[in-house]
Legacy VTK file of the C-alpha trace (Angstrom):
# vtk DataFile Version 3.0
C-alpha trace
ASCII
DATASET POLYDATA
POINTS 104 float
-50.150 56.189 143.869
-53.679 56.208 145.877
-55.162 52.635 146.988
-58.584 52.349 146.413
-59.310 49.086 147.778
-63.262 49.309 146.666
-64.664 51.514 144.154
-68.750 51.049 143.899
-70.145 52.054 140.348
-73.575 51.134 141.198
-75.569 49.000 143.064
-75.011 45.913 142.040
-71.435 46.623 140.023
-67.889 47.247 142.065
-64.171 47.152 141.672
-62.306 45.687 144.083
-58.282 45.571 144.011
-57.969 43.716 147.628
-58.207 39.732 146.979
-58.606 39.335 150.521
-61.282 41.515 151.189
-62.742 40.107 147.853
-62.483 36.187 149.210
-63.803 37.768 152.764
-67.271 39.449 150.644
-67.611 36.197 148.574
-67.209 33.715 151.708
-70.296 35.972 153.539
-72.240 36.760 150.048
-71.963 33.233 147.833
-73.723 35.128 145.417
-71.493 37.171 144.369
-69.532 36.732 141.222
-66.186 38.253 139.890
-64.211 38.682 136.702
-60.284 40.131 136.669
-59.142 42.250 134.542
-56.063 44.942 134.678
-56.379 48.314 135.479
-54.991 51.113 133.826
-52.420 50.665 135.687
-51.488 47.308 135.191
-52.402 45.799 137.793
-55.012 42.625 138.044
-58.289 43.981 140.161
-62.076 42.331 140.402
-65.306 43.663 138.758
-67.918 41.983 141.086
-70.944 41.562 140.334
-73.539 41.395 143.013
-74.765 42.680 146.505
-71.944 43.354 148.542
-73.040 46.062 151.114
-74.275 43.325 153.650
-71.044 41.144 153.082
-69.270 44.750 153.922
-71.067 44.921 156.994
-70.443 41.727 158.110
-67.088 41.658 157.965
-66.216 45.081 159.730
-68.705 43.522 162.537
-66.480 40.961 162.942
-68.599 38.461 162.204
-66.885 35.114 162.226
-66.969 32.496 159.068
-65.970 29.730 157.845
-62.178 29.445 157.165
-62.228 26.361 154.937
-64.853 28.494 152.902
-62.303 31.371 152.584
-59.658 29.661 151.910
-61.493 28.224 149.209
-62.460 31.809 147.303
-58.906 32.870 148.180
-57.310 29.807 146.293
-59.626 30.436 143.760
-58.931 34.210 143.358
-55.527 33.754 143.076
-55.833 31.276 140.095
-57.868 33.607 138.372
-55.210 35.975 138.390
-52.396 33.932 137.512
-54.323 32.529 134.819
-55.288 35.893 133.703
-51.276 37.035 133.858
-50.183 33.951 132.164
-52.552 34.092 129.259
-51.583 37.702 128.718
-48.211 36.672 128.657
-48.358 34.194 126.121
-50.720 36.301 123.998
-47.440 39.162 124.129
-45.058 35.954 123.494
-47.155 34.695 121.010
-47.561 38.178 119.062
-43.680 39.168 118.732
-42.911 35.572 117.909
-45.096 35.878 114.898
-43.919 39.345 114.278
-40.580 38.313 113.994
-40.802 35.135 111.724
-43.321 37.463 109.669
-39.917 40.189 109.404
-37.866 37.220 108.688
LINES 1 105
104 0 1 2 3 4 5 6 7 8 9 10 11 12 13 14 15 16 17 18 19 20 21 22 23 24 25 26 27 28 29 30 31 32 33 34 35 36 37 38 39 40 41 42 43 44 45 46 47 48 49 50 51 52 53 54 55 56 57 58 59 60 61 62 63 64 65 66 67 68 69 70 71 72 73 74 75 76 77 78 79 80 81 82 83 84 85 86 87 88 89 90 91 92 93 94 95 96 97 98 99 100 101 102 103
């Protein structure tokens, strides 16, 4: 399988699969926001919404920032996802269990 870490639909409209990358653009750009949602592959990935061609070029100057600020956006990436995986996971619970006491 190919890794596309960023794939730009518009201007102002991009996926992004890499969380780190993701909590790097958000830390240099505050303005950017982000929703997850899985792929067609099944896996969890960002649509972000917002400018992020001059948090892009910040980073891969090497431009330093803060790390408490990162940290931050990466805690709160990660929660997104596992809130997203554990809601879809009780929605599939939650569907066979009343499949099977509708059978019964």
């Amino acid at each position: 399988m190919r890794y596309n870490p960023v794939i730009i639909n518009g201007k102002n409209l991009s996926i992004i699969e890499d969380t780190y990358l993701l909590a790097a653009l958000m830390t240099f750009e505050p303005s950017i926001s982000c929703t997850p949602f899985w792929n067609e592959s099944g896996k969890v990935v960002f649509e972000v919404a917002g400018p992020i061609s001059e948090g892009m070029r910040r980073y891969f100057s090497g431009e330093q920032a803060s790390l408490v600020v990162y940290t931050a956006k990466l805690k709160f990436l990660r929660s997104s996802i596992f809130s997203l995986r554990k809601s879809s996971a009780n929605y599939k619970h939650g569907l066979c269990g009343s499949l099977n006491r509708s059978v019964a």
